[in-house]
C-alpha positions as a LaTeX table, in Angstrom:
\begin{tabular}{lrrr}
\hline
Residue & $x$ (\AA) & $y$ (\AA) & $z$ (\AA) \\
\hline
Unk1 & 10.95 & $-56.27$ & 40.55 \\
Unk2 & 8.38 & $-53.54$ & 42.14 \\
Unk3 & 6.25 & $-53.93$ & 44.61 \\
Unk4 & 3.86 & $-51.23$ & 43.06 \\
Unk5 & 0.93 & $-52.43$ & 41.95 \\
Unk6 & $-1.00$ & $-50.40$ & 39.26 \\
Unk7 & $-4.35$ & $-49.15$ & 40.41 \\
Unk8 & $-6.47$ & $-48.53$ & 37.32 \\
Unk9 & $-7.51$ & $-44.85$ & 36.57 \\
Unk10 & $-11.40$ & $-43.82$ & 36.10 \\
Unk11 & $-11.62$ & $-41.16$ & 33.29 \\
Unk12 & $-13.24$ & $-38.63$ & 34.42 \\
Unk13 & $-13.83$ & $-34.67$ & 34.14 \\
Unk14 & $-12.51$ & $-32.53$ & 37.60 \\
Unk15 & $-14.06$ & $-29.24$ & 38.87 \\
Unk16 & $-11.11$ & $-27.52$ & 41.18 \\
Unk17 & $-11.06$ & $-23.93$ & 42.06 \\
Unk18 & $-9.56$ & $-21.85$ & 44.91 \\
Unk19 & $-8.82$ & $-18.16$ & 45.54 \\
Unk20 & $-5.65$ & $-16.73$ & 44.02 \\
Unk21 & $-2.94$ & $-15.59$ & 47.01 \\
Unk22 & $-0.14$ & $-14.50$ & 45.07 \\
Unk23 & 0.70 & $-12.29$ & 42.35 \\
Unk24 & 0.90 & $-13.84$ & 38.67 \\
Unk25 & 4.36 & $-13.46$ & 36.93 \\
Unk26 & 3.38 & $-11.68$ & 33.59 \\
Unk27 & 6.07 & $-11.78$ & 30.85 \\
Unk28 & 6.12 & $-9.70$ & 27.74 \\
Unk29 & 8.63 & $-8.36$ & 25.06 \\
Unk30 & 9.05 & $-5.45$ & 27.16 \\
Unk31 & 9.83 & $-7.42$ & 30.50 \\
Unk32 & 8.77 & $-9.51$ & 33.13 \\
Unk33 & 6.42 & $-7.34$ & 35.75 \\
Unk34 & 3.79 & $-8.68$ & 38.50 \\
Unk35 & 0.13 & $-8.60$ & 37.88 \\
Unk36 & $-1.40$ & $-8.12$ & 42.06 \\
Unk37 & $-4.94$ & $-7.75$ & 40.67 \\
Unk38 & $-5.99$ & $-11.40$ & 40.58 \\
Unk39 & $-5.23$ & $-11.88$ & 44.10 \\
Unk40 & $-8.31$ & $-12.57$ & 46.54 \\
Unk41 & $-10.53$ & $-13.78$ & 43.47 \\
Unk42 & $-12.07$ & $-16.99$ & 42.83 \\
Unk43 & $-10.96$ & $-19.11$ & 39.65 \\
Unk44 & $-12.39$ & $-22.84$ & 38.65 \\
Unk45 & $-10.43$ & $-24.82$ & 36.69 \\
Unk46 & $-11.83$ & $-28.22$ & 34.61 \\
Unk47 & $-9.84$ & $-30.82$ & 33.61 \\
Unk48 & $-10.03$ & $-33.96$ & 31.92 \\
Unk49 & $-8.56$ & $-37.18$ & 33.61 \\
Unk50 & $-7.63$ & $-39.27$ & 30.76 \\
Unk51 & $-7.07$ & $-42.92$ & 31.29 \\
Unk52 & $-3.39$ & $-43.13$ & 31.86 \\
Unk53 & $-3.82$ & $-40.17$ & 34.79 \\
Unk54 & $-2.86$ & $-37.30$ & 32.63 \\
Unk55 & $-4.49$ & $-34.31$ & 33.73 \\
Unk56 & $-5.49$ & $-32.08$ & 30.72 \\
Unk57 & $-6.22$ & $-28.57$ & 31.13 \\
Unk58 & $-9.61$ & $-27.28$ & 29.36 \\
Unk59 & $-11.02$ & $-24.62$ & 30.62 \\
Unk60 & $-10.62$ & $-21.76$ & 33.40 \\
Unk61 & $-12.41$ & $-18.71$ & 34.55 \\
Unk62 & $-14.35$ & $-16.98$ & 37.72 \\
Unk63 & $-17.71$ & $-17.99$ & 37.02 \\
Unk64 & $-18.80$ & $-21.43$ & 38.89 \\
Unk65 & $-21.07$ & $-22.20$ & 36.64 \\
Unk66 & $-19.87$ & $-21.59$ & 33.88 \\
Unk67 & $-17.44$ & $-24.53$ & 35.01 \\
Unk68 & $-19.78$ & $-26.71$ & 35.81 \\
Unk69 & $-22.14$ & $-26.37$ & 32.36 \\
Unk70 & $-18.00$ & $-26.68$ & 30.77 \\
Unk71 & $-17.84$ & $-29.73$ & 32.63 \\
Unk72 & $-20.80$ & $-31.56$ & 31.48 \\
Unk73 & $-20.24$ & $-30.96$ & 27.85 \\
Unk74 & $-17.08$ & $-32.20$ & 28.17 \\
Unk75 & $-18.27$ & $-35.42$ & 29.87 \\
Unk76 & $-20.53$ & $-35.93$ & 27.40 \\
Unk77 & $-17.90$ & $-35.83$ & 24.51 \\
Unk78 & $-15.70$ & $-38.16$ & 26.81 \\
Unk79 & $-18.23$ & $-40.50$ & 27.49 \\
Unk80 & $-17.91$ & $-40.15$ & 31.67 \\
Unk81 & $-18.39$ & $-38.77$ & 34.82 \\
Unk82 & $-17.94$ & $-35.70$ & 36.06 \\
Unk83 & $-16.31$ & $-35.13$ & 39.66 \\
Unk84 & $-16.86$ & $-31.84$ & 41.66 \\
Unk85 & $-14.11$ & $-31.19$ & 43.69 \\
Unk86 & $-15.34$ & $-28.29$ & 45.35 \\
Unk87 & $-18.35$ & $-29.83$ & 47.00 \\
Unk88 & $-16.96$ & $-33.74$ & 46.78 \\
Unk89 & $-19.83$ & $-35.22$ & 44.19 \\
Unk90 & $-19.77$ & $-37.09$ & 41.23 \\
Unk91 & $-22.55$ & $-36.86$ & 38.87 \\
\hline
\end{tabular}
């Protein structure tokens, strides 16, 4: 028996960003080599939050609003909300 007791999850769409601080690993058929150039820039990432808390990648790039106009199409298709991480708002 488990004392755990199963909080239902809200679908919902997730604006996250942040600025990139270390190099990406890039991997190729000639090798593996680092890639410094993204570091210091801003990326936004949005995800969908689907019912049983997967998070599912969709989209991500440096423009915030792109993201945000990403977002809202994509809450429309899912029927839901969409939750701004990076300023703590749901609309």
């Amino acid at each position: 028996m488990t004392n755990l007791i199963e909080t239902p999850v809200t679908v919902r769409v997730e604006i996250v960003g942040g600025t990139v601080t270390k190099a990406a690993m890039i991997i190729s058929a000639t090798g593996r080599r680092l890639d410094f150039s993204g570091i210091g820039q801003m990326r936004f990432f949005v995800d969908v939050i689907a019912e049983d808390g997967t998070r599912i990648g969709m989209w991500e790039g440096a423009n915030y609003e792109t993201a945000i106009l990403t977002a809202h199409e994509l809450a429309e298709e899912w029927k839901c909300q969409v939750y701004d991480n990076l300023i703590g708002d749901a609309t």
